[in-house]
C-alpha positions in Angstrom: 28.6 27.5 54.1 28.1 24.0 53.0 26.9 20.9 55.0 29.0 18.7 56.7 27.6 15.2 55.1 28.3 11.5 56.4 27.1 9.1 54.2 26.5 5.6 55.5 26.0 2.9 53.1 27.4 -0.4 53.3 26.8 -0.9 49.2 29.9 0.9 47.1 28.1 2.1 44.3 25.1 3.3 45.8 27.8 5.8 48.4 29.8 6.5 45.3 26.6 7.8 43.6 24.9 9.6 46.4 28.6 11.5 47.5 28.4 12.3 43.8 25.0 13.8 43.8 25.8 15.4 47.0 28.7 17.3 45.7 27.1 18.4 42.0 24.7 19.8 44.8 26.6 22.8 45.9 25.7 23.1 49.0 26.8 19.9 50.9 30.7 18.5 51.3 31.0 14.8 52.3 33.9 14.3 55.1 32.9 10.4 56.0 31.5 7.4 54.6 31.0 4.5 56.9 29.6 0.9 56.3 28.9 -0.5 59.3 26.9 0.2 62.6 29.8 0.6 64.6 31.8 2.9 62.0 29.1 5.1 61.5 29.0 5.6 65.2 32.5 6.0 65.2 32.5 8.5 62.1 29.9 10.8 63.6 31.7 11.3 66.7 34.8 11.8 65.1 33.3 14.4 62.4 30.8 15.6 63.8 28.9 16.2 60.7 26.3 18.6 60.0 23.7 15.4 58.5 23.9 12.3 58.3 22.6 10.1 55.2 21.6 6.6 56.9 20.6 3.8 55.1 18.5 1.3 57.5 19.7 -2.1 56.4 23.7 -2.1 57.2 26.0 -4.9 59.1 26.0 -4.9 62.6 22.7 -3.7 63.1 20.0 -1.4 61.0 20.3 1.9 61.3 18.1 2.7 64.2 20.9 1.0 66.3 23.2 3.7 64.9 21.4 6.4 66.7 20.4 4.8 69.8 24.3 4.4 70.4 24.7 8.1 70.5 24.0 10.8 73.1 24.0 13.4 70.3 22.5 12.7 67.1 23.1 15.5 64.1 20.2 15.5 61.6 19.2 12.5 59.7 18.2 11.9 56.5 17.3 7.7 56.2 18.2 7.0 52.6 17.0 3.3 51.7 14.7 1.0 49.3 12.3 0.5 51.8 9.9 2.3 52.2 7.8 0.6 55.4 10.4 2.1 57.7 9.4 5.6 57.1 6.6 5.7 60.3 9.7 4.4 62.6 12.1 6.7 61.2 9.9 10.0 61.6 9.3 8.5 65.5 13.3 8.6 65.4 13.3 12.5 64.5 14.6 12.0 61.0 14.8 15.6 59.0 13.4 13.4 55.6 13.2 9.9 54.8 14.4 9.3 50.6 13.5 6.3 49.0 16.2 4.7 46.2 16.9 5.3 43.5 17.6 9.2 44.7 16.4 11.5 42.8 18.7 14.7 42.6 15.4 16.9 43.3 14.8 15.1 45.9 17.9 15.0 47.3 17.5 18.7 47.1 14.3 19.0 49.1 16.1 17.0 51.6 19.2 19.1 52.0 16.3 22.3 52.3 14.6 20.6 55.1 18.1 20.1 57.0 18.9 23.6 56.4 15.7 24.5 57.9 16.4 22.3 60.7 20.0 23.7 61.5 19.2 27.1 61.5 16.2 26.7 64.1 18.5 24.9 66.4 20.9 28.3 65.9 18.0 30.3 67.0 16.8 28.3 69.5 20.3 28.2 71.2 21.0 32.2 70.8 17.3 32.7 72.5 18.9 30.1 75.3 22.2 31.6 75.5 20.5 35.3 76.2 18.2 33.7 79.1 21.6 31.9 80.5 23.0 35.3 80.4 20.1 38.0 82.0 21.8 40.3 84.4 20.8 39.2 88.0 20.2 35.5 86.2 22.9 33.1 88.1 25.0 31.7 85.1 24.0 28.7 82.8 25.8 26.4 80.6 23.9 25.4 77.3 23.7 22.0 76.5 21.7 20.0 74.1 20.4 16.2 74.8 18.3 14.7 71.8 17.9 17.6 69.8 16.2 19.8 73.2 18.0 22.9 74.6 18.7 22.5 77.9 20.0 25.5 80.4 22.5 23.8 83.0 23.4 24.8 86.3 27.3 24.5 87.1 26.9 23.7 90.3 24.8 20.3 89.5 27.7 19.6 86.1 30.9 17.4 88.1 32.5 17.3 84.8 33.1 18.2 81.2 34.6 15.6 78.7 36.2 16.8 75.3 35.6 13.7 72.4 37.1 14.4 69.5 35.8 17.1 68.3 32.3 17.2 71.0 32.2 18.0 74.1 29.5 17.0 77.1 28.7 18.3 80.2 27.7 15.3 82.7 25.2 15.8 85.4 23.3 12.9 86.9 25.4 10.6 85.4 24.0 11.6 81.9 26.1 13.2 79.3 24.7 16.2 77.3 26.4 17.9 74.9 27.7 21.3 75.1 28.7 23.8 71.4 31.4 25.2 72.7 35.3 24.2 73.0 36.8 22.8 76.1 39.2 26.2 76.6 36.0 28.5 76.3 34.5 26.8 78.9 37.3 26.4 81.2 38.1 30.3 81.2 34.1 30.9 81.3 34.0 28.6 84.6 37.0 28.8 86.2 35.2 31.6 88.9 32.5 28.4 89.6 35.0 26.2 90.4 35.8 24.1 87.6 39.6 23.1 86.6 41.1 21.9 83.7 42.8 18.2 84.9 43.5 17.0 81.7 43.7 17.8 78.3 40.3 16.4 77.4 38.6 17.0 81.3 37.4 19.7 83.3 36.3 19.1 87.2 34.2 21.2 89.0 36.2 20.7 92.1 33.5 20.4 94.9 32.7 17.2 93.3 36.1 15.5 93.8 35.5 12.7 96.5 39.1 11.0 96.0 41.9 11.4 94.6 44.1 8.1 93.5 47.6 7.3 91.9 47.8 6.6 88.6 50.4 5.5 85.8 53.8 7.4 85.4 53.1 9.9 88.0 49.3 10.8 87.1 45.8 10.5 88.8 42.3 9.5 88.7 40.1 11.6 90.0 36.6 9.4 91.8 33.8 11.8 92.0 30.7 11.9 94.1 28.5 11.2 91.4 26.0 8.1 91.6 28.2 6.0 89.2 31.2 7.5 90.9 33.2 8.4 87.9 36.8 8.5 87.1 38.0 11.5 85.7 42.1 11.6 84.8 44.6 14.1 86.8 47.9 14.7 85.1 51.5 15.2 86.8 51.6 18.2 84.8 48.5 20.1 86.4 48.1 18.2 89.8 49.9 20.8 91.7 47.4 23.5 91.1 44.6 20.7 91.7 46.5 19.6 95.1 46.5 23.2 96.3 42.7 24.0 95.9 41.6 20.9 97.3 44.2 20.4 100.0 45.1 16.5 99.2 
């Protein structure tokens, strides 16, 4: 299957080429280009593509602002003409670090090491998702933060948010995203509790500390989290809500 690329790269010519080496390739697909800091944030949430090719000197920022705006960050490759970044971007847990003018062999090294990359994060969750599901183990939800596996209890989750096309599990206030849909993790935790309250939300319901009106008939759910967070409630699904929790 081939790679889901971004390529981010405020100069035309130098995308245009590197989306054209990238296809003559084989093995990668570009779905976004973005220009900008805040597009290429944008972009990767939308997409949610496989890499992304960064170049460190774009408006609104460098790209090192890029990925300390998201709570997920995909696989990196920094494409750029500098080549004194390369110490920061490595401390930034970039895959590879390509210096222009790209060199299709190089590019091809690059896509090898991202391969490499992706399919010991598969591992890594499958070894996870076994653990989380041990007979006698209590149940776990895998999540990833920062490129670490992390095994979450549902008790300790108050919410699950659907993005686009991620989804995070929140505990302690901090989002962590979760590989799964939002309807395979409702039917997997209904049984602990959690309810679907809108089309993008799931509540674990013991965390539910008010309940208050909203526009055209809907809610907001306030939890008991620390940052006491508002979760939506629609008309259409606050009767089944109103029943568990008695309001």
């Amino acid at each position: 299957m081939k790679l889901k690329a971004l390529i981010v790269e405020d100069e035309p010519p130098a995308r245009r080429r590197l989306a054209r080496l990238l296809e003559e390739t084989g093995r990668a697909t570009v779905v976004g280009e973005a220009d900008t800091v805040r597009d290429a944030v944008q972009k990767i949430r939308q997409l949610a593509p496989d890499v992304v090719f960064l170049d460190i000197q774009i408006p609104g920022g460098d790209g090192f602002e890029v990925l300390a705006r998201l709570d997920e960050v995909p696989p990196v490759v920094f494409v750029t003409a500098h080549d004194e970044f390369a110490v920061k971007a490595f401390e930034a847990d970039a895959v590879d670090y390509v210096v222009k003018p790209v060199n299709p062999e190089r590019l091809g090294d690059a896509l090898g090491r991202v391969e490499r990359r992706i399919e010991k994060g598969r591992a890594q969750e499958g070894v996870a998702r076994l653990l989380g599901q041990q007979p006698g183990m209590p149940p776990r939800i895998l999540a990833r933060r920062r490129g670490r596996i992390v095994l979450l209890d549902p008790a300790e989750v108050s919410h699950i948010t659907a993005d686009h096309t991620l989804v995070f599990a929140w505990r302690e206030g901090q989002s962590l995203m979760v590989p799964r849909t939002l309807q395979e993790l409702e039917d997997e935790l209904a049984e602990h509790g959690f309810r679907r309250t809108h089309r993008s939300a799931l509540v674990n319901l013991a965390w539910i500390a008010a309940v208050h009106p909203g526009e055209s008939g809907n809610y907001v759910l306030e939890l008991k989290d620390e940052a006491r967070s508002q979760v939506p409630l629609s008309r259409r699904r606050a009767r089944l809500v109103r029943r568990e929790i008695g309001f």
